[in-house]
Each structure stands twice: as C-alpha cells, then as structure tokens.
C-alpha positions in Angstrom: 12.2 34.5 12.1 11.6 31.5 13.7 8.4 29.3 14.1 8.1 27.3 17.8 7.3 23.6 16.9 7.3 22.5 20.2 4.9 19.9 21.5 2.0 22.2 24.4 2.8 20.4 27.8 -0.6 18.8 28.0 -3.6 18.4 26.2 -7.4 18.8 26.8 -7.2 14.6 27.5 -4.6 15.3 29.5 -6.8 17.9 31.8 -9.6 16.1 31.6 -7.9 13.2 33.0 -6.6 14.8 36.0 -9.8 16.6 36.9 -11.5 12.8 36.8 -9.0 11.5 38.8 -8.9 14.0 41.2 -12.8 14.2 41.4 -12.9 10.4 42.0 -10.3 10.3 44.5 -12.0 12.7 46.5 -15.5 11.2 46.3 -14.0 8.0 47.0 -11.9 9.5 50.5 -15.2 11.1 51.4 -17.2 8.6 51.2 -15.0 5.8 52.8 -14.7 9.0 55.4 -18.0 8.9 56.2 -18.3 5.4 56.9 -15.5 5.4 59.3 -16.7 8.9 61.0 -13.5 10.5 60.3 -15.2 13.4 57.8 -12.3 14.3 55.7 -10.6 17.2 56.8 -9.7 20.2 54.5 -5.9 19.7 53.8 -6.3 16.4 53.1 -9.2 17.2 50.5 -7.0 20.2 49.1 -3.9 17.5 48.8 -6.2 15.1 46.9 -7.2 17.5 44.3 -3.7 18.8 43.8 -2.1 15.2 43.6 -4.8 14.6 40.4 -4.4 17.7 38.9 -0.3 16.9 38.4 -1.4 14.2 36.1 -1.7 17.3 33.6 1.9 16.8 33.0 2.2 13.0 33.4 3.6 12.4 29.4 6.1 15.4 29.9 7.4 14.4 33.2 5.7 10.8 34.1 8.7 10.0 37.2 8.5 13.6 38.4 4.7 13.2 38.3 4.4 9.9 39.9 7.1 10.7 42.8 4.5 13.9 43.3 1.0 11.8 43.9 3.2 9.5 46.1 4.1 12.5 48.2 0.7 14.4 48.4 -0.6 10.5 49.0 1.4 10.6 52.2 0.6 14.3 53.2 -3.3 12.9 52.7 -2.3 9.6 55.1 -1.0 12.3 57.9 -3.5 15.0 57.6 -6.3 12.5 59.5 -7.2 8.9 59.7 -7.9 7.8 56.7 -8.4 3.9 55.0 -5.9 1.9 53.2 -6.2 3.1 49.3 -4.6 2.9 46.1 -6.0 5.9 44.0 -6.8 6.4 41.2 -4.1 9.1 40.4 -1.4 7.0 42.2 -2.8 4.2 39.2 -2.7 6.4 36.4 0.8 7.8 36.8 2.3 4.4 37.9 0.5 3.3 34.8 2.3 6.3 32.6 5.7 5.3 33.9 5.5 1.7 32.8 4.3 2.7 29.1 7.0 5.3 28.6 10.1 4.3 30.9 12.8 2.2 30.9 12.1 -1.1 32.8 14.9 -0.4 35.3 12.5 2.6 36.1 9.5 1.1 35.6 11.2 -1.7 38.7 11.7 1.5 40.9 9.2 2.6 40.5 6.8 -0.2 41.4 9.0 -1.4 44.4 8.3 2.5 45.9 4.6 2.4 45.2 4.1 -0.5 47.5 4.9 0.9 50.7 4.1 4.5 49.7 0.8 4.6 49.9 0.7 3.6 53.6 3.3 5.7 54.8 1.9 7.8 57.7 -1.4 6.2 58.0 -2.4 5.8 62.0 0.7 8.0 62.7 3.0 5.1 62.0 6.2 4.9 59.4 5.0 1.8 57.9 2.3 0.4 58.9 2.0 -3.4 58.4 -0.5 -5.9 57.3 -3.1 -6.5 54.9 -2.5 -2.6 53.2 0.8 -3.4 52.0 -0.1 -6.9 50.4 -3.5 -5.0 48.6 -0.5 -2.1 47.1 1.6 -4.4 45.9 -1.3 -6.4 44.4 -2.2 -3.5 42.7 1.0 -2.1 41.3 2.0 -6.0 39.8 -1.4 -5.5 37.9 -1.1 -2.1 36.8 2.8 -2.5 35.7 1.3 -5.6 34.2 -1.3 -4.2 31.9 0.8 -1.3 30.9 3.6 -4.1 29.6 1.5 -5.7 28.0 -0.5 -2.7 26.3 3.3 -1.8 25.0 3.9 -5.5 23.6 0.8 -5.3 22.0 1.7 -2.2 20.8 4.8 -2.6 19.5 3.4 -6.1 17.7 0.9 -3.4 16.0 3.8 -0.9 14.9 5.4 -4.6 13.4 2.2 -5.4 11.6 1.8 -1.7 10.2 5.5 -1.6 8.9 5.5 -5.1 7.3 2.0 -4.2 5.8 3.7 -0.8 4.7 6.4 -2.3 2.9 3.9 -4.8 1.6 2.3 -1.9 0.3 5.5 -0.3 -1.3 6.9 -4.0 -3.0 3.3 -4.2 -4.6 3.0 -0.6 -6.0 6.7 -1.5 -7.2 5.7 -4.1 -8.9 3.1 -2.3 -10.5 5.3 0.7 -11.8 7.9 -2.2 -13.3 4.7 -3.9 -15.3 3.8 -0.3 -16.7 7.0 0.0 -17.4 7.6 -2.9 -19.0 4.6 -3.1 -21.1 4.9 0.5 -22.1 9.1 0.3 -22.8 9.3 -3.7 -24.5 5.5 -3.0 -27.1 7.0 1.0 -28.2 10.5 0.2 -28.2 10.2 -3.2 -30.2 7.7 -1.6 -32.8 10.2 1.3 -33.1 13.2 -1.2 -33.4 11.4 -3.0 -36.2 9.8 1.1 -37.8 14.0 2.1 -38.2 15.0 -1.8 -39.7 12.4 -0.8 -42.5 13.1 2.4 -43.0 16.8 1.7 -43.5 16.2 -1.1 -45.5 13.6 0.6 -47.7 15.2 4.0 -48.0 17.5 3.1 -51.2 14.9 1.5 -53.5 11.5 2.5 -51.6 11.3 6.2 -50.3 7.9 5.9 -49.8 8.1 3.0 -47.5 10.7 4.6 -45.5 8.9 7.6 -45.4 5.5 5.2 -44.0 8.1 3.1 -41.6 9.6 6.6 -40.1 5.9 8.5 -39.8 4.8 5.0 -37.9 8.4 5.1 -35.7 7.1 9.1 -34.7 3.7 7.9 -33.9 5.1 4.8 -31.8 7.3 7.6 -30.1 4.6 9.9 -28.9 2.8 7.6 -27.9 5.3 6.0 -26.1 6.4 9.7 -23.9 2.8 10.1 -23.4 2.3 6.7 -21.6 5.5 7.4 -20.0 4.2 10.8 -18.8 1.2 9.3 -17.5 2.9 7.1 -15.2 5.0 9.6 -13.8 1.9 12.2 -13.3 0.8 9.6 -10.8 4.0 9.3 -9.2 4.3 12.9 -9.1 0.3 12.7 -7.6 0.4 15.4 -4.6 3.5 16.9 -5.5 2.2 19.6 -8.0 -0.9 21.1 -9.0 -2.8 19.3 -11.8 -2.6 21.2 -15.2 -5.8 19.7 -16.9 -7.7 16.5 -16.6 -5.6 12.7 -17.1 -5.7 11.0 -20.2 -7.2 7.9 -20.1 -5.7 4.8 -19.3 -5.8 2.3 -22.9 -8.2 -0.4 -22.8 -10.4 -2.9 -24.8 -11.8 -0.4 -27.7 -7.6 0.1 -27.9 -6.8 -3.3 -29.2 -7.4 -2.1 -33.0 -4.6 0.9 -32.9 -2.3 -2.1 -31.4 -2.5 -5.2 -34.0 -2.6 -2.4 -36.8 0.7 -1.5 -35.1 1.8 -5.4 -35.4 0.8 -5.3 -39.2 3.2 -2.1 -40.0 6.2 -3.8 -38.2 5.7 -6.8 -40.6 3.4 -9.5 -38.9 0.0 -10.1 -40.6 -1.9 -9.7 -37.7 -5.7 -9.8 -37.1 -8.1 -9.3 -34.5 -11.8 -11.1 -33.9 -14.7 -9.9 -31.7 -17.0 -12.4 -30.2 -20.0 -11.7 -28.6 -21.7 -8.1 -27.4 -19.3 -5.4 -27.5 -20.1 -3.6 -23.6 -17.9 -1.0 -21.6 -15.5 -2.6 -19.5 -14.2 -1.6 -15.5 -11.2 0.5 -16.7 -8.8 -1.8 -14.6 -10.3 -4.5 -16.7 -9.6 -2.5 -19.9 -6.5 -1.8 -19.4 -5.2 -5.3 -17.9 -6.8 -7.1 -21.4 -5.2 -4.2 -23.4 -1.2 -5.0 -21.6 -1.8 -8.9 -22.0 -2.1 -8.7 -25.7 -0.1 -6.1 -26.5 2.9 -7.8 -24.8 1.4 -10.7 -26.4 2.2 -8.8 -29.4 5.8 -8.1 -28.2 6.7 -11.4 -27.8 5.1 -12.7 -31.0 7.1 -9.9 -32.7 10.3 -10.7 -30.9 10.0 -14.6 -31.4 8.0 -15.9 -33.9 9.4 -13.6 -37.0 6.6 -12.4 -39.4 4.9 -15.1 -38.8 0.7 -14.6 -38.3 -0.9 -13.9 -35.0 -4.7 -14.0 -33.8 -6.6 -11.8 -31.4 -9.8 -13.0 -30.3 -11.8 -11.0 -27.6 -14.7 -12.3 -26.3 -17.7 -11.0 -24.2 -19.5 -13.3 -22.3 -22.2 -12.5 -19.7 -20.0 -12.7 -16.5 -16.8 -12.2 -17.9 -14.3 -11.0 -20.7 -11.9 -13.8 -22.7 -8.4 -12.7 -24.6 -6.4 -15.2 -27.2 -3.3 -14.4 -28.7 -1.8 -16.9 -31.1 1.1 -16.8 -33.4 2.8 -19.0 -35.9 6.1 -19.2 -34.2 8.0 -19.7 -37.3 9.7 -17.1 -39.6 12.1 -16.7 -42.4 15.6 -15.7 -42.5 16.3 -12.6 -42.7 16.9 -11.0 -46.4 18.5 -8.3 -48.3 15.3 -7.2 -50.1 15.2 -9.1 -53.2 14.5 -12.4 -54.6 10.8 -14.0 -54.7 8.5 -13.2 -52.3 9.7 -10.5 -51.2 7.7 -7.5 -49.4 8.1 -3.8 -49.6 6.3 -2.7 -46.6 7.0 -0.1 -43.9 8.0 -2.9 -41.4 8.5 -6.2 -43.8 12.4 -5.4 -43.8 11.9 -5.1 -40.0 10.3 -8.4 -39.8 12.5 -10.6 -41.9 14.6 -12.0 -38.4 15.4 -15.3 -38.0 12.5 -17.0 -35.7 13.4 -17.6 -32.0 11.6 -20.9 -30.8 10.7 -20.3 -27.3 11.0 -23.5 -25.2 8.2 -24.5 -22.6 8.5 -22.9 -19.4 11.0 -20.0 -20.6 9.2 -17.0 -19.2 10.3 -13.2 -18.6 9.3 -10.5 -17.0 6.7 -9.8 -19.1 4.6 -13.4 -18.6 5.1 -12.7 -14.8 3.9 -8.5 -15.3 0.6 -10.7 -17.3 0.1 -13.1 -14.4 0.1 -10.6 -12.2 -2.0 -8.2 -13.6 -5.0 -11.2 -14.6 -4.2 -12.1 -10.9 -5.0 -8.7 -9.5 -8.6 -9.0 -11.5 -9.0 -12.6 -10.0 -8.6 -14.3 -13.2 -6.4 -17.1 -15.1 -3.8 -16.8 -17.5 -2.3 -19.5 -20.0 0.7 -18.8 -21.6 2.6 -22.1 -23.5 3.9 -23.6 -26.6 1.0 -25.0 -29.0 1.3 -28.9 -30.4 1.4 -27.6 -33.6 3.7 -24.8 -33.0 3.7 -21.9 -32.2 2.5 -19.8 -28.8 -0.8 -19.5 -27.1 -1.9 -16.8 -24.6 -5.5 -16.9 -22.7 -6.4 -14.7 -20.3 -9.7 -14.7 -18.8 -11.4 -12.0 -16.7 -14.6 -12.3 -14.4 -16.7 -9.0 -15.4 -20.2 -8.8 -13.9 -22.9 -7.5 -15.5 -23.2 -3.6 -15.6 -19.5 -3.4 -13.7 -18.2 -1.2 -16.9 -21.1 1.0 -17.3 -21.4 2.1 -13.0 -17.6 2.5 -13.2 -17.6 4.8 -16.2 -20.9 6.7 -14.7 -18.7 7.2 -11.5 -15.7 8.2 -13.4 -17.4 11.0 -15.3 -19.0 12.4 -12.0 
C-alpha cells in the first residue's frame, strides 16, 4: 500500500489571502465607482472576485495564476468604465512570480503587467498616458521588493548553514576531547597496570595479581565512559533503558590520583578552602584538566611526584597540577631502591623532558574546555623543572547547588 505525500494545493493562508484580496479589490472598484458615477456593474464585480480567489493556487501555478488576474483585469476594464488601477491581486501574484521564478520570467512577466492592466479601459486597445507610467511604477516596485526579500533570504539560508556547520565543528570538537581524555588517562594507566604485572609476575604474584585487578578496573571504567558518550550520540535514536550515569567531576579527583599512585607516581591531592557542589559542566571540565594532567605527568615526567591542589574560593574554583619532570631509567627489578608495586615496574621509563611550547591535543582539548566555562588555563615548564598546569574557573555562589536541585527535578 501506498501512503500520498503530496503537498495539498493551497493552504488556509493561501485562502485567506485570496478572499482579502478579492474583498479589497472589490471595495476599492466600488468605491472609486461611486465617485465617478459609474456604480460597478455585476460582471465586472463577479470578475473581481474570481480574479482574487485564483490566488488560492498562486505557489502551485504562480505564471498560470498571474496570466489569469491579468485576463479577468481586462474583462473588469471592458465590462464598464472603470479608473486606472493596479490591484491588489494583480500585486500579489506579480509579487509570487518574482519570489519563485526564474528572472527571465520574472522580466516577462513585469514587461506584460504594464500595459495589462489598461487594456480595454474607455473601449480603447491601449490606452495612453499617465495609467501606463502609474503600472509600470508599480510593477518596478513590486518585482523590486520581491528581489530583494529573496536576497535577503537567501543571505539568511547562508547564515543558518554556516551557523549549522559552526554548530557541527564545535560538537566535533567536543566528542574528540571526550575522546581523548577518556582514551589517553584509561589507556595509559592500563599500559603502565600490564608493564607491572609482567614485570612482577615471576618474583611478585601478588603484585601482578594488584596490577591486573587495577588494569580490569581501569577497563570498566573506561567502556563505561565510552558508553556514555555514545548514549548521547545515539540520543533520539532509541528508547532510554534507565537513567544516565553521571558525568565525573570534582568529588572524582580522589579515584583518579589513587589511579596515578598504582601506575607508579607518588601522587597527592590538597583541598583548599570550603568543599561546595559544583555546576556539573564545571565538575567535569576540573575533573578532564587534571586527569590529563595526570596523563601527561605519567607519560613524561617518569615516576616522578605530582601535586593536585583544588581550591574553593567564593566566586570561583582553582586546579594545580605539578610534577617533578624527572625520572629514572628504566630497570630490570633489582638493585637498591628498588619498588615492588602494582605499577613501579610500569613507572621505571626513562623521563621525556617536554620543551616549552610543545603542546598536543590534549593541552588544546584543556584550553578549550576552561574556555567554554570562561576561564584561563596555564600550562608550561617550571624554572626549577618540571610542568605546571592552572586552570581557573569562575563559579558563582549557589551555581552548583540550583543546578543539582534542577537536575534531580
């Protein structure tokens, strides 16, 4: 079976259009009538009203509509003595052929709706003078505003699609930071969990044992992210199973530099101030800069030590993530010094200085993202070595506690 998509041929605008336009064209030719004392007879009146009512089907068939009110116009001229006009149905479908018509058309158009209108009047072809001039005045300004009303038009459409694909790059962007923060942290800590399992499985059973239950964890954890980010792709598609995890945020940080420690870097994080709920965007934007902070420290600075400080102030929310950049060469397990731990194997890399101004994508995903909240981020080498990342956050008072009310409604 099939189903009929097609368009209806007009509209409830569409009628009432036509019924305005022939109701003012027939005032109007009555009362100019009057004045004149030529009443207006009945087949003029009757042509009137027909010639508005075929503006009905103006958008179907706008030339076939116009070249019908030019017709009944000159059957209204003939049917009695009657002033020189330009309607107001002869304007509204000369006006519909400029907006959807080709401009040779539209040129046709106009050049016939000059002389047109006075065909017939006084019992003459053509009559001359003034009548003509006022027509073509009249169709030049309605062509006029119907070109323009398209260039505007068409400048809007412009606006909508760059703003569109505006729309689309930024959204991209924000899927690749996800991405990236929830792929580089997981992967890297898992990276590091296997190094010290394998290194510790011959002599340490028990480490490897730690290392591989903290490589599971790391795992989940990193599919359930992962699922999370494609639920709200998928958003619309299917019908919601159960209610969305929430998205990490400050009260997070913990489970993450506890994730630092197992993969080998003595890691430790400082609270300043008065611990308050954050606006979950907030949360989660202080929760990607430092665990990518993390990452990077991992990645570069060996097992060297790092510090996370988070700070509440009254208007606003301050994270620092420092690390030693240096670290040991790597070792075979023995020797002085030496560490057993689930992740020490894992740790023992030889450190990567990273120069000034070397950045990835993951200082560009942080800049972004601090950006977004309309705050600043620092992210360089320290004097006395190592690596510094600041981000700070404007937070106004009570801004965590609404949002979270509003959530749970």
């Amino acid at each position: 079976m099939s189903t009929r998509t097609d368009k209806p041929a007009w509209t409830r605008n569409d009628a009432l259009v036509a019924v305005g336009a022939a109701a003012a064209d027939l005032l109007g030719f009555a009362v100019t009538s009057q004045f004149d004392g030529n009443p207006l007879g009945i087949p003029a009146a009757f042509a009137l009203v027909l010639s508005g009512l075929t503006l009905i089907l103006r958008h179907r068939r706008p030339v076939l509509v116009l070249a019908a009110v030019l017709a009944l116009g000159v059957v209204v001229n003939t049917a009695g003595p009657v002033a020189p006009h330009f309607g107001l149905g002869l304007v509204i479908a000369l006006y519909t052929v400029a907006r959807s018509c080709r401009p040779a058309v539209v040129v046709a158009a106009g050049l016939v709706a000059v002389p047109a209108p006075s065909m017939g009047q006084g019992g003459m072809l053509l009559p001359g003078g003034w009548g003509v001039l006022a027509n073509a005045a009249a169709a030049v300004i309605v062509v006029g505003a119907a070109l323009v009303v398209n260039h505007r038009q068409r400048e809007a459409e412009v606006h909508r699609a760059l703003g569109a694909e505006r729309a689309l790059a930024e959204e991209r962007r924000r899927i690749a930071r996800e991405l990236h923060d929830i792929v580089a942290h997981h992967i890297t800590t898992m990276q590091l969990m296997a190094g010290g399992a394998r290194a510790n499985l011959a002599h340490d059973p028990e480490a490897a044992r730690e290392a591989l239950v903290t490589l599971e964890g790391s795992g989940r954890m990193a599919l359930g992210e992962m699922r999370q980010l494609l639920d709200v792709l998928r958003a619309g598609e299917e019908p919601e199973s159960g209610l969305p995890a929430p998205q990490p945020g400050a009260d997070d940080l913990a489970r993450i530099v506890t994730e630092a420690r197992l993969a080998g870097m003595d890691t430790e994080l400082t609270v300043d101030g008065t611990v308050r709920p954050l606006p979950p965007t907030v949360g989660l934007t202080v929760f990607r800069v430092v665990q990518e902070a993390l990452t990077n420290a991992r990645k570069h600075a060996g097992n060297s030590r790092a510090r996370v400080r988070l700070t509440y102030r009254p208007d606003e929310v301050t994270v620092e993530v420092r690390d030693g950049g240096t670290g040991r060469a790597a070792g075979d397990g023995s020797g002085p010094g030496t560490s057993h731990g689930p992740g020490a194997q894992a740790g023992r890399r030889t450190a990567a200085s990273r120069a000034p101004g070397r950045g990835g994508y993951g200082l560009i995903g942080m800049r972004e993202r601090v950006a977004l909240q309309g705050g600043t981020l620092e992210a360089a080498p320290m004097d006395g070595g190592g690596f510094r990342v600041a981000a700070r956050l404007p937070v106004a008072p009570g801004a965590g506690a609404a949002e979270g009310e509003e959530h749970h409604r």
